[in-house]
N, C-alpha and C positions, 0 to 999 in steps of 0.2 A: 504493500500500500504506500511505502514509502517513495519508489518510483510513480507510482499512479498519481499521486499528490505534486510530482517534481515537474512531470510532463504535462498532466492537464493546467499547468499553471500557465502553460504557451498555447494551450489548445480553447485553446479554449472552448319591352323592346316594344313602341307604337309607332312608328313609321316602315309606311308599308312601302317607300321608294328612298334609293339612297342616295346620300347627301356627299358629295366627292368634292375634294380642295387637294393641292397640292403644293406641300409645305415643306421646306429643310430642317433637316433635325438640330433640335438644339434651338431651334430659334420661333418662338411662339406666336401663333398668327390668327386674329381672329376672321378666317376666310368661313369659318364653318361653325356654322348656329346650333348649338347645343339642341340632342331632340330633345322632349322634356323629360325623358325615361333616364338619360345617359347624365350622370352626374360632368359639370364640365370639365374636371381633372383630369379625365377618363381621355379626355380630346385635346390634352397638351402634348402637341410633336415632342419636348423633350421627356415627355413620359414614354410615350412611343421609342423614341431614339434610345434609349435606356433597356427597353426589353427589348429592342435589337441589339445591342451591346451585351444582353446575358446572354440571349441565343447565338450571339458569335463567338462567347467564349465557352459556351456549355454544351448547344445544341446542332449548331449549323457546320456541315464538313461541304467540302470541296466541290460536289456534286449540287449541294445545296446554291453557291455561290454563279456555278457554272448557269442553272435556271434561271438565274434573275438577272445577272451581267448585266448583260443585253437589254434591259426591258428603260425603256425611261421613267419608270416610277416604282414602287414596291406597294403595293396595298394593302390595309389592316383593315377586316372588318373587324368592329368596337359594338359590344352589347352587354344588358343586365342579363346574367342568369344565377338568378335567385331559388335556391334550391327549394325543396318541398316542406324538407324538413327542420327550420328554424327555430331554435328553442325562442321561446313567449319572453319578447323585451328585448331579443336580441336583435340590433340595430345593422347592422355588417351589410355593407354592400359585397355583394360579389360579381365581377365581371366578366366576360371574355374577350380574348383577343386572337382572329381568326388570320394567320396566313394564308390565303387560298392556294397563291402561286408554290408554296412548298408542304402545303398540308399540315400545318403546325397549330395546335391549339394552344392558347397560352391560360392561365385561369387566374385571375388574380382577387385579392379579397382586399378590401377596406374593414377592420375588425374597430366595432364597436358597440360593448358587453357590459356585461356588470356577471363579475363572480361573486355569489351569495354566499359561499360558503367562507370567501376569504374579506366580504366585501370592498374588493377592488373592480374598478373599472379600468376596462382596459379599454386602450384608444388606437388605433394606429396612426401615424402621422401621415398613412397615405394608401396605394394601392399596392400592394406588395406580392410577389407571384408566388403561385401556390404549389403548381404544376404545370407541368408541358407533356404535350404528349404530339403522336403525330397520324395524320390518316384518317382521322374524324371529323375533318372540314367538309361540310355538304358543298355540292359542286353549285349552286347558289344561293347569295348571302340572304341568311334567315329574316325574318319579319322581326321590326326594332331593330334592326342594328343600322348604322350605318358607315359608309365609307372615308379613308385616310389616305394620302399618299403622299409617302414620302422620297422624296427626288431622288433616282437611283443613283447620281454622281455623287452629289452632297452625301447620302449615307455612307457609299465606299471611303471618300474620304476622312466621315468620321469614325468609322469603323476602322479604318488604317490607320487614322492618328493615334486611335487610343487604344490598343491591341493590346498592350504590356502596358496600360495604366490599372493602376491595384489599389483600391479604397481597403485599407485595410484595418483591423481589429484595433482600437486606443485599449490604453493600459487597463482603467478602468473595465470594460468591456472582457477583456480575459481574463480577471481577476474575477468575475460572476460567473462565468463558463465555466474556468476550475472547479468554483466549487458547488455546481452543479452536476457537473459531471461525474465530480468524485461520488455525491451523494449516489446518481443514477445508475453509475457502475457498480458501485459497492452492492446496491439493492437487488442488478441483476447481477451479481458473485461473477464478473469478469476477471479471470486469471489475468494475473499480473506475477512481474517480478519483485520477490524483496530484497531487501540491503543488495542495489547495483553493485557492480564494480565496475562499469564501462561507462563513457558519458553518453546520456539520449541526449539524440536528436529527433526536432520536429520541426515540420515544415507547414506553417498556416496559410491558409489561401484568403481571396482578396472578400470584402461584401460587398455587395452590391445593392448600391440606392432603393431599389426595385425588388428585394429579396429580402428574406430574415431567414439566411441560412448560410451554413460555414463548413466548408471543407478544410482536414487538416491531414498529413498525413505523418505517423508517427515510426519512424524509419527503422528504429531498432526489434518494433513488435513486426514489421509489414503489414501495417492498418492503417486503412482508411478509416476517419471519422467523418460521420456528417451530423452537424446538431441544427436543425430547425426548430421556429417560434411560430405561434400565432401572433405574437407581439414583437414590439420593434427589439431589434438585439440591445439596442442601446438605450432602453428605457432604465432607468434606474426605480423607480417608483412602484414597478409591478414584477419586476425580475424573478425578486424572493417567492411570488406569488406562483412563477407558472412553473410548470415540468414541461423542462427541454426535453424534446424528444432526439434520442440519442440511436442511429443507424451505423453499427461495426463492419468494415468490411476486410476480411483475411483477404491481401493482396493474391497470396498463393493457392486459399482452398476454396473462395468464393468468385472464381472467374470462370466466365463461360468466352466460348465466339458469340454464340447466339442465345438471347432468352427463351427460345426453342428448347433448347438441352432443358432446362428447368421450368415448363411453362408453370403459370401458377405461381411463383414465390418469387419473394422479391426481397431473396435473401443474398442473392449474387447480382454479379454487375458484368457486364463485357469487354472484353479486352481493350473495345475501344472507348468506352467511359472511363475505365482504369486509366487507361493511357490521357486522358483527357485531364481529369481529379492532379492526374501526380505530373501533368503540366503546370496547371494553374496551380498548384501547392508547393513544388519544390523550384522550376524555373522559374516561375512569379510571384511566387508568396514570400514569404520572411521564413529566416533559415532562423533557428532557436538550439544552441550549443547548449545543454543541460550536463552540469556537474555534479554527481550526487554529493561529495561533501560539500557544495559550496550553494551558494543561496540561490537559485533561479537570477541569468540575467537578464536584464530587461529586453524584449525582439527586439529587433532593425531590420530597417527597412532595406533591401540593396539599392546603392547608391546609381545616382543618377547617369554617373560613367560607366555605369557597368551594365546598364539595360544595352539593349542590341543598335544598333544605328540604321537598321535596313526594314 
């Protein structure tokens, strides 16, 4: 437990016709009239540009890019899908975001609740994505939603620009994860090593504006961690409140090619998520040198000579 305590200290719709504008990311435009169903957040291009910025760095490969090249705009259909089953008082918007041209679903939630049991309110400070998935886009766009386009030059280039830019974990913020995590692990009896004698290493990956979720990957065990929130990571006020939800994944015994091999569980991952996770986590994330005699040191960041120049 004494390594487990050293390492997580680093880990820590009514319109029935659509409404089309075409906008560059990053740069907010009122070209397009809020329907009355679509909250107007939901229709800011740099919220958009954003969820194409996780999807390039989590979701979207080469073949993905090849499709849309070419095209002079990228299209997002934008709608409320508000599930069936909403506990009574609970306020949460939830939205979708439809790729049509590559088949990507995006789902995003705006959380805003009241915990009775803990009396906390929890707020989100925005729309934050829940899941992706791919191949459940209807070949046209549903009833309530409507359409976004954003400039297909203008996005390559901010997608090039910002390829290896990494929003990553403050002090504070892995100092709650630790000891979250400790508690989470402990409670599911996650072997660990005691009294080390080698130094761990871990490598945390980047967050992102648009998510409340954390990839780390902890080098000496060959684990992947991912810790997701309903709530912002960086809420201090409700932290103590929620259980993070904690997904382990053995680099070695939990890999497949395909979710084929395993269908049903969603206890493995593919060699090319893996390969993707321990991009973002060891080439872009903060390298963390853990000493067990000596006190946890604070991450860094790699420096700004040392990212790639091409």
């Amino acid at each position: 437990m004494k390594t487990l305590a050293l390492v997580l200290f680093a880990l820590l719709g009514s319109v029935a016709c659509a409404q089309t504008a075409t906008v560059a990311p990053d740069v907010p435009q009122n070209t397009v009239a809020p329907a009355p169903t679509l909250p107007p957040e939901l229709l800011e291009p740099r919220l958009l540009s954003e969820v194409a910025r996780y999807l390039y760095h989590w979701y979207v490969d080469e073949s993905d890019i090849e499709q849309v090249s070419n095209t002079p705009d990228v299209a997002f259909w934008l709608g409320v899908s508000t599930p069936a089953n909403m506990d009574e008082g609970d306020k949460s918007v939830f939205a979708k975001v439809l790729l049509p041209r590559l088949g990507i679903t995006v789902q995003l939630k705006k959380s805003d609740y009241f915990i009775e049991e803990t009396k906390v309110a929890v707020k989100s400070n925005g729309f934050k994505i829940t899941s992706v998935s791919r191949g459940l886009v209807p070949p046209a766009m549903p009833a309530g939603y409507i359409e976004i386009k954003l400039n297909m030059e203008k996005l390559k280039e901010h997608l090039f620009a910002t390829r290896y830019q990494m929003d990553y974990p403050q002090e504070t913020l892995i100092t709650r994860l630790k000891a979250s995590l400790v508690a989470e692990l402990s409670k599911e009896k996650t072997p660990v090593v005691d009294n080390p004698t080698e130094d761990q290493t871990v490598y945390v990956g980047s967050i992102s504006p648009v998510a409340n979720d954390l990839w780390a990957y902890w080098e000496n065990k060959k684990w992947l961690v991912h810790c997701t929130s309903d709530i912002d990571l960086a809420n201090p006020t409700v932290w103590s409140q929620e259980t993070l939800k904690i997904s382990i994944f053995d680099t070695l015994t939990q890999v497949v090619v395909s979710t084929e091999e395993a269908a049903g569980s969603n206890r493995f991952m593919t060699r090319g998520q893996i390969g993707r996770a321990l991009y973002n986590c060891i080439v872009l994330g903060k390298h963390i040198q853990i000493t067990p005699s000596q006190k946890p040191p604070a991450p860094t960041a790699p420096s700004p000579s040392s990212k790639p120049s091409v």
